[in-house]
C-alpha positions as CSV (number, residue, x, y, z in Angstrom):
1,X,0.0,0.0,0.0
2,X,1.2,3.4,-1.0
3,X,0.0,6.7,0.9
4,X,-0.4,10.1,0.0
5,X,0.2,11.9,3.1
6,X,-0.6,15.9,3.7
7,X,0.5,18.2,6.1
8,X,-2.5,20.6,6.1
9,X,-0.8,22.5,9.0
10,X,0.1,26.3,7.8
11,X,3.5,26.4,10.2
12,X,6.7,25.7,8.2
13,X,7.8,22.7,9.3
14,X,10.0,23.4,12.0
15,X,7.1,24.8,13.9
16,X,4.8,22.5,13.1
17,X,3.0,20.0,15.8
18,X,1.0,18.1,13.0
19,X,4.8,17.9,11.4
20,X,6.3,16.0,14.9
21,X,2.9,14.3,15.2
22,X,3.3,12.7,11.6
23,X,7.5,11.9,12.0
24,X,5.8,9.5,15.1
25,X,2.8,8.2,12.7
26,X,4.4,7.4,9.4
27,X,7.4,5.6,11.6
28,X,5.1,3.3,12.3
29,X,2.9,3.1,9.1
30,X,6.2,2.1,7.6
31,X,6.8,-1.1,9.4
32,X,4.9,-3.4,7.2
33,X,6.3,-2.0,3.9
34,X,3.9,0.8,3.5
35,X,5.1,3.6,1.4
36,X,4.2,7.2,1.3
37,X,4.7,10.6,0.2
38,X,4.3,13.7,2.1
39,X,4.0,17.2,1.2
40,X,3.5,20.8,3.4
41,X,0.3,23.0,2.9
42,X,2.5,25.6,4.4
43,X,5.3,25.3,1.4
44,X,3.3,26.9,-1.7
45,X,6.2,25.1,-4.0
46,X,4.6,22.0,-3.2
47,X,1.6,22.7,-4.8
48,X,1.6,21.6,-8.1
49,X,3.1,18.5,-7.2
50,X,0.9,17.9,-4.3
51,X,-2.4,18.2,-6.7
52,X,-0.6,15.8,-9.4
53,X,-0.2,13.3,-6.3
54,X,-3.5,13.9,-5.2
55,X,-4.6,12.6,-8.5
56,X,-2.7,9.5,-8.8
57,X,-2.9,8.0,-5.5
58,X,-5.7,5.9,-4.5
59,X,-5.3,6.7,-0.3
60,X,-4.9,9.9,1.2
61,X,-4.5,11.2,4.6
62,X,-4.9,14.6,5.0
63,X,-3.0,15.5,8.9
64,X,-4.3,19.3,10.3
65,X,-4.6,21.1,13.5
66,X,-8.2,22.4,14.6
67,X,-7.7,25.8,15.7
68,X,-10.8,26.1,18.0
69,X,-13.4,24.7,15.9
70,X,-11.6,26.3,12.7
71,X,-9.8,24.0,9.5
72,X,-6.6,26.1,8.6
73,X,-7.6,28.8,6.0
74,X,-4.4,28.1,4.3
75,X,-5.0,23.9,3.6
76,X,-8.7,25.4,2.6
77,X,-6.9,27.5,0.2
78,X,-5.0,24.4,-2.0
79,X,-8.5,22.0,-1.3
80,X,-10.2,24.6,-3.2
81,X,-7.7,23.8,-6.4
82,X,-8.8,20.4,-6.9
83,X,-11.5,18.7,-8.7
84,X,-13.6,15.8,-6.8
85,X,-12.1,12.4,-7.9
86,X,-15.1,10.1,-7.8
87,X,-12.6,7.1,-8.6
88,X,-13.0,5.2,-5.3
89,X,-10.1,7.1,-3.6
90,X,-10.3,6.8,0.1
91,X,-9.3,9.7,2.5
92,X,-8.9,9.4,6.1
93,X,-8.0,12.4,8.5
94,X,-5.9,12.9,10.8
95,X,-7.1,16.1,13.3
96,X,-5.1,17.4,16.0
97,X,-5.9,20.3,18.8
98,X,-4.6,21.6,22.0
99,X,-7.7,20.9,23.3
100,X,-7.9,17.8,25.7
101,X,-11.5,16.8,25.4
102,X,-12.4,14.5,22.6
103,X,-15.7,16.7,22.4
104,X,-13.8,19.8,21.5
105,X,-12.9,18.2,18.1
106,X,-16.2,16.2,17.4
107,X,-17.6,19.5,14.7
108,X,-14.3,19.6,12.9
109,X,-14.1,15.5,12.8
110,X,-18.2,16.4,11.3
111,X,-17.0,18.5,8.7
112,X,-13.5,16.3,7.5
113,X,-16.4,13.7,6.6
114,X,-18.5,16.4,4.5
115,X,-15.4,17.1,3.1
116,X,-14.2,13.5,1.8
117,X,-17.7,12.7,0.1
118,X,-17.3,16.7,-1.4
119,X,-13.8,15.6,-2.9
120,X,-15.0,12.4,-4.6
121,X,-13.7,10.1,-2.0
122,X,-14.7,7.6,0.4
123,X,-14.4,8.5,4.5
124,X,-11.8,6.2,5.5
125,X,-12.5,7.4,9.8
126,X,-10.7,10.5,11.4
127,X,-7.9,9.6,14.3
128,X,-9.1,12.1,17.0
129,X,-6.6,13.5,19.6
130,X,-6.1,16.6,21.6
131,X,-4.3,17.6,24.5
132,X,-0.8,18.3,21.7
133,X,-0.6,22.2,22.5
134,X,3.1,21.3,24.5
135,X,4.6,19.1,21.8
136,X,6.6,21.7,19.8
137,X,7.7,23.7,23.1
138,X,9.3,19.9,24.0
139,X,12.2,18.2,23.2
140,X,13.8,14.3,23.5
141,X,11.5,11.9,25.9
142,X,9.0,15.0,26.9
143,X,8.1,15.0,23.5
144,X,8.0,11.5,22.5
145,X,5.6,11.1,25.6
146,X,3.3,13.1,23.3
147,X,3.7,12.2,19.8
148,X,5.1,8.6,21.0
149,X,1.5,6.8,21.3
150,X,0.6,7.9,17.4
151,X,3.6,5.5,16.2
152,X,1.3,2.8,17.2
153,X,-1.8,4.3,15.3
154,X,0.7,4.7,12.1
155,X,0.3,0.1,12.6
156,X,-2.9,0.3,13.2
157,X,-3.9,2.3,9.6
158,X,-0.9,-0.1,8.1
159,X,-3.1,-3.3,9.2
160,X,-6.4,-1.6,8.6
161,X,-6.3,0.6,5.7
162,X,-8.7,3.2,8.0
163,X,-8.9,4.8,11.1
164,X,-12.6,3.0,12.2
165,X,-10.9,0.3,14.4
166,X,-11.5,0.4,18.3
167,X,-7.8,1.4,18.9
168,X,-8.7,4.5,17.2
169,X,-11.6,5.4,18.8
170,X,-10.1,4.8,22.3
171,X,-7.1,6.4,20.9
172,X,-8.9,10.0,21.5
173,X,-9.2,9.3,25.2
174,X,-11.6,11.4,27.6
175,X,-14.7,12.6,25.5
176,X,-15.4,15.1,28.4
177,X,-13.2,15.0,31.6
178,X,-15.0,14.8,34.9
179,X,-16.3,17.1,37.2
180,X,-13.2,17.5,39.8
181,X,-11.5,17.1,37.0
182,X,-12.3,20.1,35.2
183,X,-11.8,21.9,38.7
184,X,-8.2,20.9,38.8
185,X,-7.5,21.5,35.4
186,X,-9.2,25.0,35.5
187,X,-7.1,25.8,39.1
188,X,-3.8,24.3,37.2
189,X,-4.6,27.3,34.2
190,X,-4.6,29.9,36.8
191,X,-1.7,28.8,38.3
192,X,1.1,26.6,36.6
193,X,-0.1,27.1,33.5
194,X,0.3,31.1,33.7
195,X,3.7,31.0,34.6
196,X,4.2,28.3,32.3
197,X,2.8,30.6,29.1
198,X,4.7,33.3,30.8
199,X,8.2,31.6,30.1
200,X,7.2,30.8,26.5
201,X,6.1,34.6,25.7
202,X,9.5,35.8,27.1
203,X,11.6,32.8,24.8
204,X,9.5,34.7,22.0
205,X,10.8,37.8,23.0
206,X,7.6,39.5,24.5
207,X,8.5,41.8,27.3
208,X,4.5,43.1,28.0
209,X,2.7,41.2,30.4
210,X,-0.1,38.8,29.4
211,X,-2.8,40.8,29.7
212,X,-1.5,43.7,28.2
213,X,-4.3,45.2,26.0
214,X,-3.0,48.4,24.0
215,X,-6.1,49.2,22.3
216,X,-8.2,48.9,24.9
């Protein structure tokens, strides 16, 4: 089997969590002689060769972040390019967030379905996860904590050809966390998680406070 793979994340690469989130994914795709191709949304070079792959390949995963309940303008912008294939292509999704509840991504996972029947192709399942704001502020083992578990999921679409197994499903974890748990995670946001978002506006070079409203 031989995969098309998209990045439909509009950071370069270097920046990217759907980028680390996919090095994880294909490793593991890979292990059973599966073959694939990858191009960047982000890298307008790629286009042209991105829409002659999209034509010739029979499977298709198209990888973005959901920003809020938002697909990135940017991957909307090359969809919009391409004609609906109606050949029995199948496309399956792979949709990322910071957000940690499974629920949070549930309208975007909606639409990506929409979406495969609108291109001509048939839904091969979205893998659902959140909770993957941290990974590109992470390096060595924190990181693979994060983007570690989705080597597995690159076996289970090897053995499956979709992402409609029971692995996946569990694979998006909590659809809506628990009562005291939504306490502690709202206390950890005023607390830890300020100071934390503090460090990483300074290591961007930001010397205003947090709050800091100019035009207000």
């Amino acid at each position: 089997m031989h995969v098309l793979i998209i990045n439909g994340s509009p950071r370069v690469k270097a920046y990217s969590n759907t980028d680390k989130i996919l090095e994880k994914f294909t490793a593991g795709m890979s292990e059973n002689g599966v073959t694939f191709e990858q191009y960047e949304v982000a890298d307008a070079k790629q286009w042209e060769k991105m829409r002659e792959a999209y034509y010739n390949n029979s499977r298709i995963i198209i990888a973005l972040p959901l920003y809020v309940e938002c697909i990135p303008g940017r991957l909307m912008e090359f969809l919009e390019t391409l004609e609906p294939k109606n050949d029995g292509t199948g496309m399956a999704f792979i949709l990322q967030s910071g957000f940690a509840e499974g629920i949070q991504l549930r309208c975007g996972e909606a639409y990506l379905e929409i979406l495969a029947r609108k291109l001509g192709c048939e839904y091969l399942g979205t893998l659902v996860k959140g909770d993957n704001f941290s990974i590109r502020f992470f390096e060595g083992e924190q990181r693979d904590r994060v983007t570690g578990p989705y080597t597995e999921m690159g076996r289970e679409y090897a053995k499956n050809g979709d992402f409609k197994s029971e692995a996946c499903k569990r694979f998006t974890g909590p659809e809506v966390f628990p009562a005291h748990i939504r306490f502690l995670v709202g206390l950890l946001q005023k607390t830890f998680a300020k100071k934390m978002f503090k460090k990483i506006a300074e290591d961007f070079g930001c010397t205003k406070a947090l709050d800091y409203r100019p035009y207000s």
